[in-house]
C-alpha positions as CSV (number, residue, x, y, z in Angstrom):
1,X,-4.1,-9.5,-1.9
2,X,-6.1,-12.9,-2.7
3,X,-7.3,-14.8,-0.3
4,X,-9.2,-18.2,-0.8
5,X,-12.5,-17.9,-0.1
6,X,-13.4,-20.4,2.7
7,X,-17.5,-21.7,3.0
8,X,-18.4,-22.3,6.3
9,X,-18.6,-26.2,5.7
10,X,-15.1,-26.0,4.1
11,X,-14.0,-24.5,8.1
12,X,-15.3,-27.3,9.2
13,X,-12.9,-29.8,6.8
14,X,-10.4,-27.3,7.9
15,X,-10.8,-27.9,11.5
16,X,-11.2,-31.7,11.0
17,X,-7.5,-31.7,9.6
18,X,-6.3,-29.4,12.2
19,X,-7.3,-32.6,14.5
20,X,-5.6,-35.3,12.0
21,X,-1.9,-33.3,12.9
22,X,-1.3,-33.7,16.3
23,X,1.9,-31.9,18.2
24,X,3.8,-35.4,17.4
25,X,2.4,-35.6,13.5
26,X,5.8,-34.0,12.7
27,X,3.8,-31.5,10.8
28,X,5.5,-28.4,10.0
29,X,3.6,-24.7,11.5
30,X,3.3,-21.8,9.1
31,X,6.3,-19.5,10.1
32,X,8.7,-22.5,9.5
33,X,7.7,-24.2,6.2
34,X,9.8,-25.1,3.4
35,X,9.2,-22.0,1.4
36,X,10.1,-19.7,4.3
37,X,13.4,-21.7,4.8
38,X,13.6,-21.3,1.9
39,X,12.3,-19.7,-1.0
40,X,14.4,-20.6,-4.2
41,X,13.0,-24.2,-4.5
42,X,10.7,-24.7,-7.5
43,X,9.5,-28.1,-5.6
44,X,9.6,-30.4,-3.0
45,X,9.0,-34.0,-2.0
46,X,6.7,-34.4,1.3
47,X,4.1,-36.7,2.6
48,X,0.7,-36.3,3.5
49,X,-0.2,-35.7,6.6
50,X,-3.8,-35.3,6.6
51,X,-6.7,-35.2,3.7
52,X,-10.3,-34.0,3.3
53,X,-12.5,-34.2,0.5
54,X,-15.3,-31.8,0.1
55,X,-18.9,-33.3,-0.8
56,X,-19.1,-32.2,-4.2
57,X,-15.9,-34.0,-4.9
58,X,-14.6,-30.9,-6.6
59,X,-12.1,-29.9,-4.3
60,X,-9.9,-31.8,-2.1
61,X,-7.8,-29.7,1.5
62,X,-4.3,-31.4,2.4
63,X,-2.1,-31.1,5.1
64,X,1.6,-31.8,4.2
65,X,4.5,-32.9,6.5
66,X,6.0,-29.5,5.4
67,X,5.1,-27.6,2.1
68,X,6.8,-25.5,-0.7
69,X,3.4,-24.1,-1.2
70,X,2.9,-20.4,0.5
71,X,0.1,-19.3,2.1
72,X,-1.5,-16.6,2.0
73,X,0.1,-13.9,4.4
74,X,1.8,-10.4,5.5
75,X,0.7,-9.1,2.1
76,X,1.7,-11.8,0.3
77,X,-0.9,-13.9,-1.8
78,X,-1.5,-17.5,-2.0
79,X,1.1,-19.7,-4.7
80,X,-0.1,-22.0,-7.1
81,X,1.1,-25.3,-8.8
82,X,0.5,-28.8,-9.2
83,X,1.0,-31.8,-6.9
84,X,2.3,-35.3,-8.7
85,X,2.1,-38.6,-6.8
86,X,1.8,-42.6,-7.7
87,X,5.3,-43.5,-9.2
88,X,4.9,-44.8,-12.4
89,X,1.0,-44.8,-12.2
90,X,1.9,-41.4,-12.3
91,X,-0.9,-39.0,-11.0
92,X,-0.9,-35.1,-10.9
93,X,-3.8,-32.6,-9.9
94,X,-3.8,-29.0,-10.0
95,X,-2.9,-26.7,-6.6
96,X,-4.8,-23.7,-6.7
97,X,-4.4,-22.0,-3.2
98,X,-3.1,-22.5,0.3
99,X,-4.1,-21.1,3.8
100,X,-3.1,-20.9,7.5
101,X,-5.6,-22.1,9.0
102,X,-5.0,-21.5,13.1
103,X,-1.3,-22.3,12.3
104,X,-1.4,-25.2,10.2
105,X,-0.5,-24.8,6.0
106,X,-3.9,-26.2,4.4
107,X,-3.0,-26.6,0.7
108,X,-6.2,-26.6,-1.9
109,X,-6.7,-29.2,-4.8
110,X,-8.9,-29.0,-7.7
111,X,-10.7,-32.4,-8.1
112,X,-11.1,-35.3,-5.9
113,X,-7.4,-36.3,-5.9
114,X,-8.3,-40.6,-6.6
115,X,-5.5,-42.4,-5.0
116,X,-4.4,-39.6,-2.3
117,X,-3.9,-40.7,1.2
118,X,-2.3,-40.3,4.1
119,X,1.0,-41.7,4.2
120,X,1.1,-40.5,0.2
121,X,4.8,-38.9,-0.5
122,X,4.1,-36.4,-3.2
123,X,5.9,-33.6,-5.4
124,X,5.0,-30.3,-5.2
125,X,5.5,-28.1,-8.4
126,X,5.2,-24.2,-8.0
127,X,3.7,-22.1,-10.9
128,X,7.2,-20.4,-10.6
129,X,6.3,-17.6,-12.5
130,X,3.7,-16.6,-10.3
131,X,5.6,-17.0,-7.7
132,X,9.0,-15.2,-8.7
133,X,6.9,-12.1,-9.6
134,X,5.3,-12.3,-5.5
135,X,8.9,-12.7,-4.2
136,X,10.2,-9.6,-6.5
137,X,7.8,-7.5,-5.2
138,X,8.0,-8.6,-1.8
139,X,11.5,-7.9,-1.6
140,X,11.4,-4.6,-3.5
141,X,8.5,-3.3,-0.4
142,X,10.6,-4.2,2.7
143,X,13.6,-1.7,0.6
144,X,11.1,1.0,-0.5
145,X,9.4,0.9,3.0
146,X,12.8,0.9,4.5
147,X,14.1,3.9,2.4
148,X,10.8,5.6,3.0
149,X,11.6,5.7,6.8
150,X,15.1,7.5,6.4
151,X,12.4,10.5,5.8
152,X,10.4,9.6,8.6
153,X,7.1,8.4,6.1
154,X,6.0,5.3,7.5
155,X,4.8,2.2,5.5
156,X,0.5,2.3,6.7
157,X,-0.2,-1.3,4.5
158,X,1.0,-2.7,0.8
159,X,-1.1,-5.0,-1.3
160,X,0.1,-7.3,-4.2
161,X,-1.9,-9.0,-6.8
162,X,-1.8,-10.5,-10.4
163,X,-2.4,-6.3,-11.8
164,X,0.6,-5.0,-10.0
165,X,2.1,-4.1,-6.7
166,X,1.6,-1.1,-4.3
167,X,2.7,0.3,-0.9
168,X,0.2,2.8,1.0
169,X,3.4,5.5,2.8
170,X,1.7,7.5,6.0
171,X,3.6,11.0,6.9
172,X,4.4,14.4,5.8
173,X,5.7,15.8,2.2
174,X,5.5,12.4,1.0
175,X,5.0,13.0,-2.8
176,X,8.2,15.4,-2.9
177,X,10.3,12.7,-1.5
178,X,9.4,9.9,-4.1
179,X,12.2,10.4,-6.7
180,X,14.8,10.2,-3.5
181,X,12.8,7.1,-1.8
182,X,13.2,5.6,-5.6
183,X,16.7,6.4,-6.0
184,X,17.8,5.1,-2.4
185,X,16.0,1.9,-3.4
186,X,18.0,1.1,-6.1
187,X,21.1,1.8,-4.9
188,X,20.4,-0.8,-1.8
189,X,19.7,-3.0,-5.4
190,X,23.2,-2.5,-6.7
191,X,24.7,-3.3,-3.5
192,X,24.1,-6.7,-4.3
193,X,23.1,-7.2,-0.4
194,X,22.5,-10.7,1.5
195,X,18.7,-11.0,2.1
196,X,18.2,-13.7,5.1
197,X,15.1,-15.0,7.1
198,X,16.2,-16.1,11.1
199,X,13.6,-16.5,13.7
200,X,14.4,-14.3,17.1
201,X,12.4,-14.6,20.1
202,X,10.2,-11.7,20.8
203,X,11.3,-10.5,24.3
204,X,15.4,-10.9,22.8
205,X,17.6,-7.7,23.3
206,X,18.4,-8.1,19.7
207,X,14.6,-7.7,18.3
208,X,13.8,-4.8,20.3
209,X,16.8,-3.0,19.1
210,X,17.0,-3.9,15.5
211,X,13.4,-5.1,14.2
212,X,12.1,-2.5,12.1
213,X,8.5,-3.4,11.4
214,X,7.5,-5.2,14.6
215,X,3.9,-6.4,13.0
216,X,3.2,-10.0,15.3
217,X,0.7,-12.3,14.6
218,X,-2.1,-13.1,17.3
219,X,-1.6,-15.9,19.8
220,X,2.4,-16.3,19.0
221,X,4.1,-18.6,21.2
222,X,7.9,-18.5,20.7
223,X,10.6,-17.1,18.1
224,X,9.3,-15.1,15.3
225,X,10.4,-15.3,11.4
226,X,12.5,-11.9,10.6
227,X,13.5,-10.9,7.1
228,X,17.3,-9.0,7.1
229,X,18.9,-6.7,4.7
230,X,21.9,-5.6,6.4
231,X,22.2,-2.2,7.0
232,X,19.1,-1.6,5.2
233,X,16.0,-3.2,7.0
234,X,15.1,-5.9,9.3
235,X,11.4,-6.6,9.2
236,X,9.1,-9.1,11.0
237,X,7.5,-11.0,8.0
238,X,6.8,-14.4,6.8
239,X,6.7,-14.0,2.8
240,X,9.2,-14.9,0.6
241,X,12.0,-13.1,-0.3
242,X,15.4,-12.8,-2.7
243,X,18.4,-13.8,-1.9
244,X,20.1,-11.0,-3.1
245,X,19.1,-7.5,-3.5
246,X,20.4,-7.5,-7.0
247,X,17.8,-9.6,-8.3
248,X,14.9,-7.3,-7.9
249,X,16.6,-5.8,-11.2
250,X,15.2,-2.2,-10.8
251,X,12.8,-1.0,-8.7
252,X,10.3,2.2,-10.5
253,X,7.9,3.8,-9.3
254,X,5.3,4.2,-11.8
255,X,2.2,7.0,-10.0
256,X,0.8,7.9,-6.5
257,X,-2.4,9.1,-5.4
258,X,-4.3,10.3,-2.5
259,X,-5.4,6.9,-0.2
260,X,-7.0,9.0,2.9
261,X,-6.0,11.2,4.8
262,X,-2.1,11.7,4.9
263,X,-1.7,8.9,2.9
264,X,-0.1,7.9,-0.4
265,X,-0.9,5.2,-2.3
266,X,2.5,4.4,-4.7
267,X,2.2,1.7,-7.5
268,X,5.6,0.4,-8.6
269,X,7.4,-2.3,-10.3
270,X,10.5,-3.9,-10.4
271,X,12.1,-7.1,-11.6
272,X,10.2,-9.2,-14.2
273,X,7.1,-7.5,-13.8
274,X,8.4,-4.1,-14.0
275,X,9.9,-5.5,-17.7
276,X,6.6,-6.6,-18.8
277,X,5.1,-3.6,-18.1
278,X,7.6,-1.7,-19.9
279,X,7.5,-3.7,-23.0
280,X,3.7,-3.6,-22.9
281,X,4.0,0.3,-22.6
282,X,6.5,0.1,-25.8
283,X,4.3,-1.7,-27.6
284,X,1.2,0.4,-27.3
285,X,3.1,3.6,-27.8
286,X,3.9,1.8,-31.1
287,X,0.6,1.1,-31.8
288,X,-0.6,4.5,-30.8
289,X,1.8,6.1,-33.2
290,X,0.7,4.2,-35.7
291,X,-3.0,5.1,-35.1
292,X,-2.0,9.1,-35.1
293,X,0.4,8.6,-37.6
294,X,3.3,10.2,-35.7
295,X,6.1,8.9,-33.9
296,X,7.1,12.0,-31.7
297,X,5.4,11.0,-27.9
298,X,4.7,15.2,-27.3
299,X,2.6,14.9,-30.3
300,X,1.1,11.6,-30.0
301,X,-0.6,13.8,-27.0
302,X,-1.6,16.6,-28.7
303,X,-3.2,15.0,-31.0
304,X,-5.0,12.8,-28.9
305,X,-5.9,15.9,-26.8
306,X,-7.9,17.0,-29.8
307,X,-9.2,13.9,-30.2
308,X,-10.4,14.4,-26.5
309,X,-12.1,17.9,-26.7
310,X,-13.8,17.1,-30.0
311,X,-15.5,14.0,-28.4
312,X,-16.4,16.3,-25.8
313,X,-18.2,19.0,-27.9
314,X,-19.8,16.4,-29.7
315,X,-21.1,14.9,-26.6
316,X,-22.4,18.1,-25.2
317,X,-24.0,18.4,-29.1
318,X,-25.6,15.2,-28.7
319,X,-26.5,16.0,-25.4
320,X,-29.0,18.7,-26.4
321,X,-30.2,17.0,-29.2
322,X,-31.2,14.5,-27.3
323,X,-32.8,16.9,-24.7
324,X,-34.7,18.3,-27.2
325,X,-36.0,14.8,-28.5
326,X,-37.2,13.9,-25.7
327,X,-38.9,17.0,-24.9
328,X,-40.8,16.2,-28.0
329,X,-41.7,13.0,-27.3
330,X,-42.8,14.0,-23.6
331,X,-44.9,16.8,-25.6
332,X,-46.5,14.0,-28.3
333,X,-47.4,11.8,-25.0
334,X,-49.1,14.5,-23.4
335,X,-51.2,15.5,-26.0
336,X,-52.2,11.9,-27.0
337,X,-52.8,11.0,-23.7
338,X,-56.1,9.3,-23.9
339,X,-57.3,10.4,-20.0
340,X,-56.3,14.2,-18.7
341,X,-57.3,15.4,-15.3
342,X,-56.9,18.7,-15.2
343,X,-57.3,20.1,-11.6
344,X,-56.9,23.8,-10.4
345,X,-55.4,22.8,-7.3
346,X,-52.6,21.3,-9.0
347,X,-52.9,17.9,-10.0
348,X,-52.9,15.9,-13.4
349,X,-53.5,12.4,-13.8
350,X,-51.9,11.5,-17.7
351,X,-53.6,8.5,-18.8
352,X,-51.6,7.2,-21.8
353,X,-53.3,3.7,-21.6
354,X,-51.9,1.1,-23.5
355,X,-48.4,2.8,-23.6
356,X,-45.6,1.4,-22.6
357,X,-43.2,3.7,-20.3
358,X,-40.1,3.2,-18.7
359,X,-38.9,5.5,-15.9
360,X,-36.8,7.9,-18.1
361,X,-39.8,8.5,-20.4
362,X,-42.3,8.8,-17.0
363,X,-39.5,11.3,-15.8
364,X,-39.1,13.4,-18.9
365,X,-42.6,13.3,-19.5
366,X,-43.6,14.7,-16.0
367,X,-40.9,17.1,-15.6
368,X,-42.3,18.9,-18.7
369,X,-45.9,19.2,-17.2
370,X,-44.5,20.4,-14.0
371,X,-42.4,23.1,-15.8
372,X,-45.3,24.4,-17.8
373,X,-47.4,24.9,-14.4
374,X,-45.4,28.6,-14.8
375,X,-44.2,28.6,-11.4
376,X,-46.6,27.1,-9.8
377,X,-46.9,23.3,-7.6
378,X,-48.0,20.3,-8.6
379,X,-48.6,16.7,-9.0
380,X,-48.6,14.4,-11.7
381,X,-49.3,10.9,-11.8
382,X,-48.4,9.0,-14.9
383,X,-50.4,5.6,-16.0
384,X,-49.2,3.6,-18.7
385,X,-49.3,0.3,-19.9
386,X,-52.0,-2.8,-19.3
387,X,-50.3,-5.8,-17.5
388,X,-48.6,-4.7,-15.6
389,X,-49.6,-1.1,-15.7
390,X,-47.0,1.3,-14.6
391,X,-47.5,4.5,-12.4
392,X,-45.8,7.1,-11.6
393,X,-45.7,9.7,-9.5
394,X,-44.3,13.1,-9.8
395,X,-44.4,16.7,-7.8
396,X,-43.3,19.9,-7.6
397,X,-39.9,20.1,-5.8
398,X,-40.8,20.6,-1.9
399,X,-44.3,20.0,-2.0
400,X,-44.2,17.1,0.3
401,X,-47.1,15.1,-0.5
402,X,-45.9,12.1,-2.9
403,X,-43.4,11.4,-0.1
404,X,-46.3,11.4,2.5
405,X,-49.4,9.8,0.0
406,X,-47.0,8.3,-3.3
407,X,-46.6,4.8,-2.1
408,X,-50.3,4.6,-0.2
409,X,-51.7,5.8,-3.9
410,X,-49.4,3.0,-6.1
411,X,-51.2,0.5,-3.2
412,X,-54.6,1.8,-3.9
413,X,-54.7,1.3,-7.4
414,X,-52.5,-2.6,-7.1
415,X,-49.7,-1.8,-7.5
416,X,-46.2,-2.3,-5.7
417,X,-43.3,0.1,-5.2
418,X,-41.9,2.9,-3.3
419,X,-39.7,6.0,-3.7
420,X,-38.1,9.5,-2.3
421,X,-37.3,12.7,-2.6
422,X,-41.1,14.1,-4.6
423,X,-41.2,10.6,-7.0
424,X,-42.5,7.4,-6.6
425,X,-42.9,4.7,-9.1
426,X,-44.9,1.0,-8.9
427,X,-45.8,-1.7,-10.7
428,X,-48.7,-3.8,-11.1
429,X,-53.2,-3.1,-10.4
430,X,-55.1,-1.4,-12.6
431,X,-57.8,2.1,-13.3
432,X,-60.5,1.5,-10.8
433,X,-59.6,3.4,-8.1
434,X,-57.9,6.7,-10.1
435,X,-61.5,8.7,-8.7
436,X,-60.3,7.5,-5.3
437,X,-56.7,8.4,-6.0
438,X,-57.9,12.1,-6.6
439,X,-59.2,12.7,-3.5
440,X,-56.3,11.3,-1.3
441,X,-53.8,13.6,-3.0
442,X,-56.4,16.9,-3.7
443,X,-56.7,16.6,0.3
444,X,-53.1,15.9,1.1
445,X,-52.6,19.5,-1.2
């Protein structure tokens, strides 16, 4: 679900509004706006109540009298639009988000907004689009959660953003009771059922008995919004929703998977969305069978699968060649290595000078010498390169030492880093020290 992102000195615009709109400001509180009385307008006339610009000048907060702009809430994302104001010095700016901000709707303007004040009546413009597809699947979430609880699976959350829709379901046996959950769902669809937002108080007779998802917001003085389906669902919520059943279309439910522990996450679509994403699906089978030369969708797959484990063997080919290159080059390194220490105890400093060596090279290069040791541990410490010379430091698994001495060695000879588990690597210093260098880690053996 998007949420605007808020910077702490845009809280503090925020809160400087919040004390422009007074209890007698006539400003309407989230829970009782415009679009949750109702949620078929496309816009709406109101005046400003209270404006602050932010110091950049590219953004501008407003406070409305009452707003067709949703905030962000109960799953639901922010909507977006336009705002147009001035008569026939028409003026228009972009709406790109709204909040509750401790009750009050803070809408969000791109640009300074010239010629906005208070007082300003102005017409609010949704992006419709955006926001049919939020009420859709708004709608189409209170029925599947509802018709999830006729088999005791409880609704756990449900996010909604621009990629698609989904509802995380908490119980037992959920998976084998999707196909029924679906098909329940749309026949509450084809009832063509009345959805309708009241507002009951909390305490009431009526809530306690017939509120199905009881979800209350913190500090809530008086009635709350509730969202009713009759003789389907009656949810606390302040979205938006249909106002039929009928127009979520169809609701599909398109895969599940696991979402922690006893808990299924469901992606679905329905409505307008759901359409998109079945002509996009059309399409690219089309394309596909194009590509494989074969219309049949069974073996579209098959051939693909082939297409699949070839890449893989190849991979696995490429893998070892690879391997083996670099084993080579390890080798070449090694035996050009202008400086070798050969101790008995173990160690090997590989001097390769002006070099240059990355960690992968260090790695493979090291790991060779330690295999050839036949069994036995070691250390080996890699330098390469000039400015900035590179070292690195490599033993035999469970030796101990480099994690003990590694990043006191890299400090002896300049250098900066760190590391765990038998290898360190650092950056920077130079050779003088390497005598020194042997005689920490030849005593730390």
């Amino acid at each position: 679900m998007a949420k605007l992102a808020v910077t702490s000195a845009e809280k503090n615009l925020y809160d400087e509004l919040l004390g422009s709109t007074s209890e007698d400001s006539g400003v309407v509180k989230c829970g009782g706006l415009m679009c949750q009385r109702d949620s078929t307008l496309k816009s709406f006339t109101s005046e400003v109540a209270a404006i602050a610009r932010g110091d950049k000048g590219n953004k501008t907060f407003v406070v409305f009298k009452d707003s067709v702009f949703f905030p962000t809430g109960g799953g639901q994302p922010f909507d977006t639009g336009k705002l147009v104001w001035g008569g026939d010095a028409k003026k228009e700016c972009v709406v790109w988000g709204a909040t509750n901000w401790k009750g009050v709707n803070v809408v969000a303007l791109k640009g300074s907004a010239e010629g906005l004040a208070v007082g300003v009546e102005c017409v609010q413009h949704l992006d419709w689009s955006r926001r049919w597809y939020h009420t859709q699947s708004h709608t189409s979430q209170h029925i599947l959660s509802a018709c999830a609880m006729l088999h005791d699976i409880d609704t756990h959350s449900w996010d909604l953003n621009d990629g698609g829709v989904s509802v995380d379901f908490k119980g037992d046996n959920i998976e084998k009771m999707l196909s029924e959950i679906e098909e329940a769902s749309n026949v509450v669809v084809g009832k063509d059922l009345k959805v309708e937002a009241s507002w009951l108080e909390v305490g009431s007779e009526e809530f306690k008995s017939t509120v199905r998802s009881r979800l209350l917001p913190a500090g809530l003085t008086g009635p709350i919004r509730v969202v009713d389906i009759p003789t389907v669902d009656k949810s606390t919520c302040c979205g938006t929703h249909l106002s039929s059943t009928q127009q979520a279309g169809l609701i599909k439910i398109l895969n599940f998977a696991k979402a922690g522990k006893g808990i299924i996450r469901v992606n679905f679509g329905s409505g307008d969305f759901l359409r998109r994403q079945i002509e996009d699906y059309c399409l690219h089978v089309g394309k596909l069978g194009v590509l494989v030369k074969d219309k049949n969708l069974e073996k579209q797959y098959a051939k693909i699968e082939g297409v699949v484990e070839e890449k893989e063997k190849l991979k696995k080919g490429m893998k070892s060649l690879w391997s083996e290159l670099a084993s080579l080059k390890s080798e070449n390194m090694i035996a050009s290595a202008l400086t070798t220490y050969d101790i008995n105890k173990g160690l090997t400093i590989l001097d390769l000078n002006e070099t240059e060596a990355d960690r992968d090279i260090c790695k493979d290069v090291s790991t060779l010498y330690l295999r050839g040791l036949g069994g036995k541990t070691g250390v080996c410490v890699i330098l390469a390169g000039i400015s900035p010379m590179t070292t690195y430091i490599q033993e035999s698994e469970g030796l101990g030492v480099v994690d003990r001495l590694g990043k006191e060695v890299v400090g002896m000879l300049g250098g900066k880093g760190g590391g765990k588990k038998g290898v360190v690597m650092g950056k920077g210093g130079g050779r003088d020290a390497v005598e020194e260098v042997k005689r920490v880690l030849l005593e730390g053996m």
